[in-house]
C-alpha positions, 0 to 999 in steps of 0.5 A, spaced: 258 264 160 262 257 159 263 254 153 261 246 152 263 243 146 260 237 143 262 233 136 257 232 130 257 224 128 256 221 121 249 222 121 249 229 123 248 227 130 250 231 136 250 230 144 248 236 148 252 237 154 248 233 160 249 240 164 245 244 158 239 238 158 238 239 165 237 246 166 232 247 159 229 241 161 230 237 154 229 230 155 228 224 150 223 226 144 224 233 146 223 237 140 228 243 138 228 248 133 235 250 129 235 257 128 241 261 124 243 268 127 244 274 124 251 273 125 251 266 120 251 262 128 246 256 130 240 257 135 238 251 138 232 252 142 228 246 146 220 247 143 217 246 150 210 250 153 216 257 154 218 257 148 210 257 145 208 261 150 214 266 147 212 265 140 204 265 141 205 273 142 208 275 136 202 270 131 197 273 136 193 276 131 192 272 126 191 265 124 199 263 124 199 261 131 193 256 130 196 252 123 202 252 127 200 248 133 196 244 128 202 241 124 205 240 130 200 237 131 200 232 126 208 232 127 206 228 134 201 223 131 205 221 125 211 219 130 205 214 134 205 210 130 
């Protein structure tokens, strides 16, 4: 696995590597997650249809998956305008 760095800018910003942009497909107004490892390390993952799909197995069942999809949603309706 090689290693790409990046540099956080004044307002939190960072760029991601034009080579991991590609092959997770992240593009302009692509929603990510940031999650912490149990090791007190970032996660970022690209929320896309895999990445729902992938999440949608463990809220099966109960009516998590559904008040998520709901506030994101609303999430996409708020930045229209």
């Amino acid at each position: 696995m090689e290693i790409l760095n990046a540099t956080v800018r004044s307002k939190g910003q960072v760029v991601i590597p034009a080579e991991l942009r590609k092959k997770h497909g992240i593009r302009p107004g692509t929603k990510v997650a940031f999650m912490e490892d149990p090791f007190g390390g970032l996660m970022l993952k690209p929320i896309n249809e895999e990445y729902i799909d992938r999440i949608a197995g463990c809220l099966k069942g109960g009516n998590m998956l559904e008040t998520w999809l709901e506030e994101h949603r609303a999430e996409g309706e708020k930045e229209k305008y």
